[in-house]
C-alpha positions as CSV (number, residue, x, y, z in Angstrom):
1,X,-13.0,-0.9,0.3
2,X,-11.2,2.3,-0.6
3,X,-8.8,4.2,1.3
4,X,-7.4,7.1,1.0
5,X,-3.9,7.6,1.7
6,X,-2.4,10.8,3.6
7,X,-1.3,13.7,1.7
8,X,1.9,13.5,3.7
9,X,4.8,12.8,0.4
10,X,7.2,15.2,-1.1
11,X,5.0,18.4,-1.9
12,X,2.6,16.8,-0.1
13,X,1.4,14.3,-2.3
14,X,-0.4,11.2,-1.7
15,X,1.9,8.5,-4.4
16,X,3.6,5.7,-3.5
17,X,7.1,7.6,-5.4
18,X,6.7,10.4,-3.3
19,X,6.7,8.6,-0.1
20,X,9.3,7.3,2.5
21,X,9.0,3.0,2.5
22,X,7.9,3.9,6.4
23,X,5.1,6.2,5.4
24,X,4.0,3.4,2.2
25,X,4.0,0.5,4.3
26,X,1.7,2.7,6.9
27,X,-0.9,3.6,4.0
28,X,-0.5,-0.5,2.9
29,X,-1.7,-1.6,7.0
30,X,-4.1,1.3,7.1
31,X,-5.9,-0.1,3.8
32,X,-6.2,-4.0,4.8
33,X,-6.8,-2.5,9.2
34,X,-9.9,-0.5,7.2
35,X,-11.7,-3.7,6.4
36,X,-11.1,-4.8,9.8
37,X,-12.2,-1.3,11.4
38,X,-15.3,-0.9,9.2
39,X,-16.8,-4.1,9.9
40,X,-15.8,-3.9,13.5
41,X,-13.7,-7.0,13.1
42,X,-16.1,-9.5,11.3
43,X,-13.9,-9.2,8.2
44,X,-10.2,-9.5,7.2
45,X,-8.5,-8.7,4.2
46,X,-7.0,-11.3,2.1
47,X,-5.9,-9.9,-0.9
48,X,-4.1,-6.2,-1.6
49,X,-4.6,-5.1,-5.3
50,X,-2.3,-2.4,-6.4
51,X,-1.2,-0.8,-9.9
52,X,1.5,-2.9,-11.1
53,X,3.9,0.6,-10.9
54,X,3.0,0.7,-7.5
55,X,3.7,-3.5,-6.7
56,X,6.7,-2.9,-8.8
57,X,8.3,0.5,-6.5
58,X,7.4,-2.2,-3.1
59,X,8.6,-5.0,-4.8
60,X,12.5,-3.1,-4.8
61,X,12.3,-0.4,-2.6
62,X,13.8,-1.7,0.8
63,X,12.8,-0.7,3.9
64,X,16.7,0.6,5.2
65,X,19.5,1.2,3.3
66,X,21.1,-1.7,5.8
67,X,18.8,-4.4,5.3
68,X,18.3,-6.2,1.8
69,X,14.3,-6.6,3.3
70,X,12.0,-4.8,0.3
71,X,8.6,-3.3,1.3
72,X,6.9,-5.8,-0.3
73,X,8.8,-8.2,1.6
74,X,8.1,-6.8,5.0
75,X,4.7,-6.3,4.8
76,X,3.8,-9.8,4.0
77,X,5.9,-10.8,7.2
78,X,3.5,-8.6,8.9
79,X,0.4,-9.7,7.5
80,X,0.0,-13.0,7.1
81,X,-2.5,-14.2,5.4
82,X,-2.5,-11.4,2.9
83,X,-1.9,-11.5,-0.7
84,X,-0.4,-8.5,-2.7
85,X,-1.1,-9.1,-6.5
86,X,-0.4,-6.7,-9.2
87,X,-3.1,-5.5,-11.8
88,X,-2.8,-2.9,-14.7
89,X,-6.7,-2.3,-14.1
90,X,-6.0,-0.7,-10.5
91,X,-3.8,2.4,-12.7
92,X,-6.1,5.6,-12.3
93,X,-8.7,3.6,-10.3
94,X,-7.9,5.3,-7.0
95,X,-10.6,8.2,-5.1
96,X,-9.6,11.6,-7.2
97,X,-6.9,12.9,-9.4
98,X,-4.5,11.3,-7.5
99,X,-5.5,8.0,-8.6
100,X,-6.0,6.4,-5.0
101,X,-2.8,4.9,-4.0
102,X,-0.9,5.7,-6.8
């Protein structure tokens, strides 16, 4: 399933670099809560792919400059069950110019 994330970054754009790790890890639960959503709860999501510069921004970029917690690290606390793997296929793969989640 594919899901767009919110125009809401610097400038308004919809990348992972230009967003707050608040507004990321709300586009990463929006993605996997889709599946859920769309099939009216008959289906969970098990696995997140994402472009391995994107894995690599949520794999060190932590959630509060008070907490050693990454995003990566919080949302898997928050979803179990899910798996977030990196793949170089996912670069450009996104809905529009904006590659997806980019």
């Amino acid at each position: 399933t594919r899901v767009s994330a919110p125009n809401d970054g610097t400038s308004s754009a919809r990348t992972f670099a230009s967003k707050t790790a608040d507004l990321i890890l709300r586009d990463m639960h929006n993605c996997v809560q889709s599946i859920v959503t769309l099939t009216n709860g008959v289906e969970r999501a098990n696995t997140l792919l994402l472009p391995e510069a994107q894995y690599g921004l949520i794999q060190s970029m932590r959630v509060s400059t008070v907490s050693d917690t990454t995003v990566l690290d919080f949302f898997l606390k928050t979803h179990v069950g899910i798996t977030v793997i990196p793949v170089w296929q996912c670069k450009d793969a996104g809905i529009g110019v904006d590659g997806g989640v980019s």
